[in-house]
ZAZA-603482 format. One record per residue (C-alpha): residue in one letter; x, y, z. Coordinates in steps of 0.25 Angstrom, whole numbers, padded with zeros to 4 digits, always signed. Layout:
<nodes>
AXYZ;...
</nodes>
This chain:
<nodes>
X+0000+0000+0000;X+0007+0014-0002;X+0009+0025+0004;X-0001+0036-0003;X+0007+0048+0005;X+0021+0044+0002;X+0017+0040-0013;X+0012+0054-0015;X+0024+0060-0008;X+0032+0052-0016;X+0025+0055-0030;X+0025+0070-0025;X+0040+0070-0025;X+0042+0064-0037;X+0032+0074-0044;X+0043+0085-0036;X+0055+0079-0042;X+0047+0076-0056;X+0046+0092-0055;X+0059+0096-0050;X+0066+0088-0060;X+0055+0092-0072;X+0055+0107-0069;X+0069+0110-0076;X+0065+0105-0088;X+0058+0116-0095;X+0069+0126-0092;X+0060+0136-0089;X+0072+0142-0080;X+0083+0140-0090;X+0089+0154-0092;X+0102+0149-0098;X+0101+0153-0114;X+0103+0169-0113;X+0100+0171-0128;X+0090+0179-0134;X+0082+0178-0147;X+0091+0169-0156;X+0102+0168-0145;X+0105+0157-0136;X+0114+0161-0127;X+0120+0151-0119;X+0132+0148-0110;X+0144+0141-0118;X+0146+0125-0119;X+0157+0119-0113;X+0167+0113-0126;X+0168+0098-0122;X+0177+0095-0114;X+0186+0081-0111;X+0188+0086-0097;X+0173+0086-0094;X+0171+0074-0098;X+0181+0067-0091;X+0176+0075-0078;X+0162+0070-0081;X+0165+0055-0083;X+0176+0056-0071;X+0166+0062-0060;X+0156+0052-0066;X+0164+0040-0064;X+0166+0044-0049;X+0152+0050-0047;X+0146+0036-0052;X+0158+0028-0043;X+0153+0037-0031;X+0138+0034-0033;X+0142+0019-0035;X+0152+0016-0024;X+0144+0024-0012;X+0141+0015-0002;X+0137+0024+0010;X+0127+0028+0005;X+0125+0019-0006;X+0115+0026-0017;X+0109+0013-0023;X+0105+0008-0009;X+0101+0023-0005;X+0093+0024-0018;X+0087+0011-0016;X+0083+0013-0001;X+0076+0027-0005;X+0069+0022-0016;X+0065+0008-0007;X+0061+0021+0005;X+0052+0028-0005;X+0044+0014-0011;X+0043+0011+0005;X+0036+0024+0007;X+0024+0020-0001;X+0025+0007-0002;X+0029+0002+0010;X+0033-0013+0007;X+0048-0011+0011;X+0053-0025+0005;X+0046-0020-0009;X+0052-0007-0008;X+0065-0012-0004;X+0066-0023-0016;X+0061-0012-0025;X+0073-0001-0022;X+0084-0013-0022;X+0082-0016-0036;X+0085-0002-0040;X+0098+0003-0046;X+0097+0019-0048;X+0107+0019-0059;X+0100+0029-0065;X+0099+0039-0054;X+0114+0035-0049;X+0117+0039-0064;X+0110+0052-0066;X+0117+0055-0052;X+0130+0052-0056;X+0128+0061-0069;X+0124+0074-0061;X+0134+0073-0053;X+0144+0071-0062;X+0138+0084-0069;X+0138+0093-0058;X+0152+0090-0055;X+0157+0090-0068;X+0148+0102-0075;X+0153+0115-0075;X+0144+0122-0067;X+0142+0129-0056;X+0140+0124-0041;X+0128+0128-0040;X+0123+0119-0054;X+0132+0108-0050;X+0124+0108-0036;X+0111+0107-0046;X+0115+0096-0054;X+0117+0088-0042;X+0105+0092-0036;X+0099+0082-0047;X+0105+0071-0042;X+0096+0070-0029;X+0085+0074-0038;X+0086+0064-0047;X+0088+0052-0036;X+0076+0057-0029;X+0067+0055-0041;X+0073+0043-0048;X+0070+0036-0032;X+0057+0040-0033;X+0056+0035-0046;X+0059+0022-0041;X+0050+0022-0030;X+0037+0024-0038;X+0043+0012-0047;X+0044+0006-0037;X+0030+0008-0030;X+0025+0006-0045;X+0031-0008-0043;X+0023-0012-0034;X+0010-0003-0036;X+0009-0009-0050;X+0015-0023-0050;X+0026-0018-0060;X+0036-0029-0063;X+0049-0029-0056;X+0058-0031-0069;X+0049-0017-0075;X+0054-0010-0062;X+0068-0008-0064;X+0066-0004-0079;X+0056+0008-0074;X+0065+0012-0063;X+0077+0013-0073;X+0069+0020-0084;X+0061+0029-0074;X+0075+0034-0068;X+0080+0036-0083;X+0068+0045-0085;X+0072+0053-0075;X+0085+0054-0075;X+0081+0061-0090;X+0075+0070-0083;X+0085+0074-0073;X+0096+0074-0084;X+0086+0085-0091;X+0085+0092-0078;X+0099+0093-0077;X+0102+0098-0091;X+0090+0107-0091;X+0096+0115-0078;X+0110+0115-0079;X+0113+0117-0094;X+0113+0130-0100;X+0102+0129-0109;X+0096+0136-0121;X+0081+0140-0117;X+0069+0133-0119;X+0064+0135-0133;X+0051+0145-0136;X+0048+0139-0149;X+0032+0137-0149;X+0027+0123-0150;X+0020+0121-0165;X+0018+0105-0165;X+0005+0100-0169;X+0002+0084-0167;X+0013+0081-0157;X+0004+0073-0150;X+0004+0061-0161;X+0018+0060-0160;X+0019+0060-0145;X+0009+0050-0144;X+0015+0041-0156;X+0030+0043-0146;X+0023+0039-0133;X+0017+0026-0140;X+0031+0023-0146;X+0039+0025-0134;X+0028+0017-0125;X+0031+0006-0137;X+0044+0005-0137;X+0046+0006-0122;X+0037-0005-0121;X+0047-0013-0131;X+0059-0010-0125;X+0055-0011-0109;X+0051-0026-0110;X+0066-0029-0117;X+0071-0022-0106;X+0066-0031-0094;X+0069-0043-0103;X+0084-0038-0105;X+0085-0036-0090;X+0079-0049-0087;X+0089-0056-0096;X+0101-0048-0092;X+0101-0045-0079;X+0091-0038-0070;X+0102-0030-0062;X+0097-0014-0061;X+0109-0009-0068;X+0108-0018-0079;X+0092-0015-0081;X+0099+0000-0082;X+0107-0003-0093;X+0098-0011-0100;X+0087+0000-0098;X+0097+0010-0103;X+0100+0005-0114;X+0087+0000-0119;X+0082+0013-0120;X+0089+0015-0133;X+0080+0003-0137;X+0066+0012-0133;X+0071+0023-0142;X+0073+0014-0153;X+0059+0007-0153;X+0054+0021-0153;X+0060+0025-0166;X+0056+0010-0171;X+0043+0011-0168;X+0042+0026-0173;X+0046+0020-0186;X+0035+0011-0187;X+0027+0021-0186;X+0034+0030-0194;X+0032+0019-0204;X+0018+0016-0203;X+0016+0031-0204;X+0019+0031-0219;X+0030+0035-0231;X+0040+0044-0228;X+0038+0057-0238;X+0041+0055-0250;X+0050+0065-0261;X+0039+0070-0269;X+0038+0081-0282;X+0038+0093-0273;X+0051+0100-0272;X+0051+0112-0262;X+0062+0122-0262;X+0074+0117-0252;X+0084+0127-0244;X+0098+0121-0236;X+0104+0129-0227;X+0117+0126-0221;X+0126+0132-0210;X+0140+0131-0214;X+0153+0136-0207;X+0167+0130-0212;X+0161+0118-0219;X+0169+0120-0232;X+0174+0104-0229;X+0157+0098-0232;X+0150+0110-0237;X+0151+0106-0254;X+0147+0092-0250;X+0134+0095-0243;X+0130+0106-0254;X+0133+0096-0265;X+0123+0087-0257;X+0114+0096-0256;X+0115+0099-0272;X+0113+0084-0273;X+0100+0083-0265;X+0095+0096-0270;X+0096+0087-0285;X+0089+0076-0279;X+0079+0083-0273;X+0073+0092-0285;X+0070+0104-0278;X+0076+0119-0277;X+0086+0117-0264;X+0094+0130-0261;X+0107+0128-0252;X+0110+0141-0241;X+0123+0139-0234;X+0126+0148-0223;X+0142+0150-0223;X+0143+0153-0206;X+0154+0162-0208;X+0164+0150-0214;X+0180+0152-0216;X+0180+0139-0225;X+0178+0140-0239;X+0163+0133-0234;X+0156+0147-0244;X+0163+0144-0256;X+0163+0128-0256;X+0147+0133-0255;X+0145+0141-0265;X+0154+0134-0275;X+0146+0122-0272;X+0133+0129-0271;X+0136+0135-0286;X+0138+0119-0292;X+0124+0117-0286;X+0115+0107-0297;X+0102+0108-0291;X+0102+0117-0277;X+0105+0133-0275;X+0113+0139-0265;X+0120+0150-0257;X+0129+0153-0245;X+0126+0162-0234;X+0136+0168-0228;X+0134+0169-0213;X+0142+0175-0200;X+0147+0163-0193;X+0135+0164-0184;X+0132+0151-0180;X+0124+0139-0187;X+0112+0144-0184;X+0114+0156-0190;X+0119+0152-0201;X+0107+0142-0203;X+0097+0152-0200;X+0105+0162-0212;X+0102+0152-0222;X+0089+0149-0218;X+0085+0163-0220;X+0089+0161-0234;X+0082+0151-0237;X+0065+0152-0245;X+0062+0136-0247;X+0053+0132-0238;X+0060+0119-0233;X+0077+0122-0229;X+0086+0110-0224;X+0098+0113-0214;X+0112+0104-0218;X+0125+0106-0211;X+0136+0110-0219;X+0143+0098-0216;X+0133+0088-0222;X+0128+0083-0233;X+0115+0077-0239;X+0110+0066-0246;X+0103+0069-0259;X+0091+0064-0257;X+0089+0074-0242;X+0079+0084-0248;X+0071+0075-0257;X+0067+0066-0244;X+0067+0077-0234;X+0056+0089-0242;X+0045+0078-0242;X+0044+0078-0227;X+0041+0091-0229;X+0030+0090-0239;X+0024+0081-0232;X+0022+0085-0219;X+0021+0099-0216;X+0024+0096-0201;X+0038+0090-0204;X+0048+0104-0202;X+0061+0096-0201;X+0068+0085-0210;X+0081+0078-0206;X+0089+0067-0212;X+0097+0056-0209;X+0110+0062-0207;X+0122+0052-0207;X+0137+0054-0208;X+0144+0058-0220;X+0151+0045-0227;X+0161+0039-0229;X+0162+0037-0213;X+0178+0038-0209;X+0174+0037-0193;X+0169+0031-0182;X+0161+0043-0180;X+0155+0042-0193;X+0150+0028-0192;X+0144+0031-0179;X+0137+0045-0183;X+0130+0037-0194;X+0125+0026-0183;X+0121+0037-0177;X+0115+0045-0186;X+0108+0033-0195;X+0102+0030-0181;X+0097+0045-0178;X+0092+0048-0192;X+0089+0036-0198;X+0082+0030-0189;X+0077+0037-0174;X+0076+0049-0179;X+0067+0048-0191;X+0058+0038-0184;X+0056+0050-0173;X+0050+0058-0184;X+0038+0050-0183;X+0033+0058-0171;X+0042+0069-0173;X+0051+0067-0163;X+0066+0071-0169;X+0070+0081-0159;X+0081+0088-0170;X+0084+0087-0185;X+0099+0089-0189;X+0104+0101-0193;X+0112+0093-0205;X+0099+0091-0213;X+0087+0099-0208;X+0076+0101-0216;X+0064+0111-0211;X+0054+0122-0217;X+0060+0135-0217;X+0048+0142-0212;X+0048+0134-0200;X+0063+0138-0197;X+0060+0153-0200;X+0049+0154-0189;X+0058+0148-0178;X+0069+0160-0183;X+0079+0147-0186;X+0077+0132-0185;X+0078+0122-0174;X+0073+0108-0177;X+0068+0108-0162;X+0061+0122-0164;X+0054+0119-0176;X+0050+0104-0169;X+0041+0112-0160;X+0035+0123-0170;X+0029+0107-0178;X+0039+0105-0187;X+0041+0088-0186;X+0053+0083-0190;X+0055+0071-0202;X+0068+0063-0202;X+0071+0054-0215;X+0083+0044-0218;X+0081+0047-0233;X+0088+0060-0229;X+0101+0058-0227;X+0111+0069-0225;X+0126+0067-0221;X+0135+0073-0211;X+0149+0076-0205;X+0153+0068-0193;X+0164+0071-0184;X+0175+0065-0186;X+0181+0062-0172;X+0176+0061-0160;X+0183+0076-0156;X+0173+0081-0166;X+0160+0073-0163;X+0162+0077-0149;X+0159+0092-0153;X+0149+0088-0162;X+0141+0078-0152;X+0143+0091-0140;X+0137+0100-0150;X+0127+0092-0153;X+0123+0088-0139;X+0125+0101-0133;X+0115+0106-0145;X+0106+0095-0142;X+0107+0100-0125;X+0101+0114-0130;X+0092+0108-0139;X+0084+0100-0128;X+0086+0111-0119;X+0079+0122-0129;X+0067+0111-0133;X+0065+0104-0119;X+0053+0097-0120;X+0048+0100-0106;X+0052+0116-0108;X+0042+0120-0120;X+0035+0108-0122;X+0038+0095-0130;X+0029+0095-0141;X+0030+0083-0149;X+0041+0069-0145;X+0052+0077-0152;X+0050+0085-0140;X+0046+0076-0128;X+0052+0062-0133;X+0063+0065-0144;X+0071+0076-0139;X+0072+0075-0124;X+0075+0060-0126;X+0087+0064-0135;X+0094+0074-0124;X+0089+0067-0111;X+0098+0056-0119;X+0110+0065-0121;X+0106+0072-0107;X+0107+0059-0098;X+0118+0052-0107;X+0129+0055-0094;X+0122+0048-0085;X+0124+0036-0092;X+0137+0037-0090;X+0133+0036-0076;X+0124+0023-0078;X+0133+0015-0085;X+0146+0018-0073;X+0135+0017-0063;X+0132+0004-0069;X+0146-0004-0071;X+0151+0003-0057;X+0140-0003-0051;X+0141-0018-0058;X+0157-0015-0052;X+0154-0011-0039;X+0144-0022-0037;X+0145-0033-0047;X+0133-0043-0050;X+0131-0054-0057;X+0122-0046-0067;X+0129-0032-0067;X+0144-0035-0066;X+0154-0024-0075;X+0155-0033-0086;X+0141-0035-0089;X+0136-0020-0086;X+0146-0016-0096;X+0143-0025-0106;X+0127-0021-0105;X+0132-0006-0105;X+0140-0009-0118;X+0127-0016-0123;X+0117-0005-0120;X+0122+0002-0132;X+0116-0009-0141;X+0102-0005-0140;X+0108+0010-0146;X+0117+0003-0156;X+0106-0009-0163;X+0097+0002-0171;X+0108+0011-0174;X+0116-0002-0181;X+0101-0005-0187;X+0101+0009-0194;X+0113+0007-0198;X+0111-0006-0204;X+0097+0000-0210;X+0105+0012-0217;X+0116+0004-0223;X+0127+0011-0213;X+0133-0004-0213;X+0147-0001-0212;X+0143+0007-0199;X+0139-0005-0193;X+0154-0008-0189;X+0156+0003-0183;X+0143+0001-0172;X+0150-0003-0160;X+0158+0011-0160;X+0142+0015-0158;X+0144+0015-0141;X+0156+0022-0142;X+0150+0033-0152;X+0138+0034-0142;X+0148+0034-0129;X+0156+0046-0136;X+0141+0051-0141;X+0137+0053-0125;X+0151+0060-0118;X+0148+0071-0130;X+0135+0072-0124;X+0140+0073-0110;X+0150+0084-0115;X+0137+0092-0120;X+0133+0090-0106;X+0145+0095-0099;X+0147+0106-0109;X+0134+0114-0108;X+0134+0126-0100;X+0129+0126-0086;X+0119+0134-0079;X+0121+0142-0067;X+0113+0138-0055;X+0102+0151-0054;X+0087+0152-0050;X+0077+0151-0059;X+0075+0160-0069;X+0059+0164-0064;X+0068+0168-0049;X+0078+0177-0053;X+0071+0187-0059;X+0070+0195-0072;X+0083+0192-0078;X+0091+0202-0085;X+0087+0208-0098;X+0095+0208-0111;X+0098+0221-0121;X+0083+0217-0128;X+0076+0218-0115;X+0073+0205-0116;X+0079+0194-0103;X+0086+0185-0111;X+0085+0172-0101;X+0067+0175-0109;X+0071+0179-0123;X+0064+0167-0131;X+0075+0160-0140;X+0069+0156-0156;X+0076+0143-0159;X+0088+0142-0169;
</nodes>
């Protein structure tokens, strides 16, 4: 029989903690960007930095020894005995309570412990923020325990089965460990503001409800394989984590298979037809006299294939190559597409992409980097989409790297990439759920881009424009040749994926649609929470050190650690298989240490971001000061670029 007091108590502080954790999210508070208008003015990022890494996986080693080897208190009895207090406090069966709590092993919470803090140390900040990232630790240990309870009352108030028990518990914690690694971003990081862009979306509701019922399925697919793994390989808490971990590769990929039935039961793909609108390219180029000719002349090439008029405007950003006259000499040899150079100031790539689209009249423009090149068939498949469906505002392609391929990095970018955008991505398009098109083939409608002052795929998402994704599109691209290089890249890239997410937060000015709710928060709570795997997977093999078993010795958790990558790895060496790339294929085992390299970059994002300074909130400090307009800058709205 339970206790009606303590149960409510207990729900009432979880609904607390819920809030606390919660409120940050919509950054309501967040004065960080001090731009104006077309300005976002933001602290500088920290370059990358070898020392910080080193600092980060040192202090982590120790932190995760130090959790592990306490033995006065020790956590995971400490842990245990609350959880086993609060399931005693409503439902008073000690022995069920206690036989409950000593099946748990918070890994989870031990990890996303261990991860803050590492960071506080480790961070440049101030004291006082150091001080706040710690003060999540005790927060997150508080819900994540009573979490646990109420799974544990559910047990018994429900009859659940003991082997489903664990695998909540761990997903549960997982859930909110999201949560708290958003909270912590969202409040430590200096952060662009929260977009003002109104919400233009019609329909949304189909695809949510299509998304819901697809991730109810493949949940539902996935969940029972779990408990039978478990049950044939051992039923030891940390290795149901493991197995939990990486099994949620496998839910994300039932998604996009069964997205794909439905995609398929919807119809035929649009098809080139007799109409032959009026095409503008615009291209940002700054020293890229070593590709430029090669992408013009595929451009030339598919402007042939494609029938229609296709003028080319390529804005020179102030370039001390000879990047303008390799374009113009190559423009002029042009057999069935126009085109002109625009000479900018070195202002940037969005400057120089919004110069050329001022220039342009067709009502549809694609955006190509300088330093790729398209396949001849790209705008004969991608202007039906836009015949078709006036909804569709974005077209992409299948971009893989440029052949021959010379490196390691080249064969893993095309695994990659043939995965992304020839598979996952495009099946998303079914409930419009492709959070970002690439800038190295963008297609869009011009007037669209001129009412938002600029273009932003994320922007023009919420105005209604629904993005289409199609492997007959291929474009090709440079990748970096060695690992120096594609550590820049992949910084820049997350660190523009950081304030991307932080601009269109779901849970700051509404989530309309699954590119908002499902796609996009899924894709950063990924990069977001990739440290604290670090700390699962040390947790796990000095735990199976310090206190071997029969069923998680060293040897064996290492072995299912190296094998949790698999369920990443098998649709990847399936696309490639499907897309010919069977060369490739020998090179798929450097797959986990292309994904190992794939998640210090993500951490060096994380390390590298400017911190905030520990202040009240904005609503306490008063009016803040004006700027030379008149206007507080902290409130100007920002128009997307």
């Amino acid at each position: 029989m339970y206790d009606s007091k303590n149960l409510l108590l207990l729900l009432a502080t979880m609904a607390m903690l819920v809030v606390v954790i919660w409120q940050p999210l919509s950054r309501r508070f967040d004065d960080s960007d001090q731009g104006t208008d077309r300005l976002v003015k933001l602290p500088p990022f920290r370059k990358p930095s070898n020392a910080r890494l080193v600092a980060f996986f040192l202090v982590g080693i120790g932190v995760s020894t130090v959790i592990i080897g306490m033995h006065h208190p020790q956590p995971l009895q400490v842990y245990q005995g609350t959880v086993a207090s609060l399931v005693r406090a409503v439902d008073r069966q000690p022995a069920t309570a206690t036989l409950y709590a000593q099946h748990l092993t918070p890994l989870v919470p031990a990890a996303v412990v261990g991860y803050l803090v590492t960071m506080a140390l480790v961070l440049p900040a101030t004291l006082g923020r150091r001080l706040m990232i710690l003060a999540h630790a005790p927060l997150f240990i508080a819900v994540s325990a009573l979490s646990d309870t109420f799974v544990g009352l559910a047990e018994v108030a429900f009859h659940i089965p003991p082997a489903i028990v664990p695998v909540l518990t761990v997903y549960l914690e997982y859930l909110l460990g999201f949560m708290m690694v958003f909270r912590l971003i969202f409040t430590t990081y200096a952060l662009p503001r929260v977009t003002r862009q109104p919400i233009g979306r019609r329909g949304d509701w189909r695809d949510t409800v299509e998304m819901l019922l697809v991730i109810a399925a493949s949940t539902g697919i996935v969940f029972p394989f779990a408990l039978w793994l478990i049950s044939r390989v051992g039923d030891h808490p940390v290795i149901e984590f493991i197995i939990l971990v990486s099994l949620r590769t496998a839910i994300s990929d039932f998604i996009y298979v069964l997205l794909g039935l439905c995609k398929w039961a919807g119809g035929r793909r649009p098809q080139p037809g007799n109409e032959h609108p009026a095409v503008d390219i615009i291209i940002p180029a700054y020293n890229e006299e070593y590709g430029i000719e090669r992408l013009l002349r595929s451009i030339d090439a598919a402007a042939g294939r494609y029938g229609g008029p296709v003028h080319v405007w390529l804005c020179d950003d102030g370039s001390t190559d000879a990047t303008s006259e390799l374009a113009n000499a190559t423009m002029r040899a042009f057999s069935y597409a126009a085109g002109d150079v625009v000479l900018g100031a070195h202002g940037g790539k969005a400057k120089a992409l919004n110069q050329a689209l001022g220039r342009c009249t067709a009502e549809f423009v694609f955006r190509l980097d300088a330093d790729c090149a398209v396949d001849r068939d790209c705008f004969r498949y991608a202007i039906p989409y836009f015949l078709s469906d006036p909804r569709v505002g974005l077209v992409g392609a299948l971009t893989v790297p440029k052949e021959p391929y010379y490196t390691w990095i080249d064969r893993m970018r095309c695994m990659e990439q043939v995965f992304n955008f020839g598979f996952s991505q495009v099946m998303l398009t079914e409930v419009d759920a492709v959070p970002c098109v690439l800038g190295s083939f963008m297609g869009f409608r011009r007037q669209a881009a001129l009412d938002l002052g600029g273009f932003v795929t994320c922007a023009l998402g919420r105005r209604g424009s629904r993005a289409a994704l199609d492997p007959r599109i291929v474009s090709y691209e440079d990748v970096p040749p060695n690992l120096r290089d594609l550590r820049v890249q992949r910084f820049r890239w997350s660190m523009a994926g950081m304030m991307n997410f932080g601009r269109f937060t779901p849970w700051g000015n509404g989530a309309p649609g699954p590119r908002f709710w499902y796609q996009l928060p899924k894709s950063a709570g990924m990069r977001f929470f990739s440290p604290a795997h670090f700390f699962m997977m040390v947790l796990a093999l000095q735990y199976a050190a310090i206190a071997p078993g029969a069923t998680h010795n060293i040897l064996r958790l290492a072995w299912l650690v190296l094998v949790s990558f698999l369920p990443g790895m098998v649709p990847r060496v399936l696309m490639l298989m499907y897309y010919r790339r069977l060369k490739v294929l020998l090179w798929a085992p450097l797959w986990i240490v292309f994904s190992m390299f794939k998640r210090v970059y993500l951490l060096e994002a994380a390390l590298g971001c400017g911190v905030r300074p520990v202040r009240p909130p904005l609503a306490l400090r008063g009016p803040a000061p004006r700027s030379a307009r008149g206007r507080s800058p902290a409130r100007t709205a920002l128009p997307e670029r």
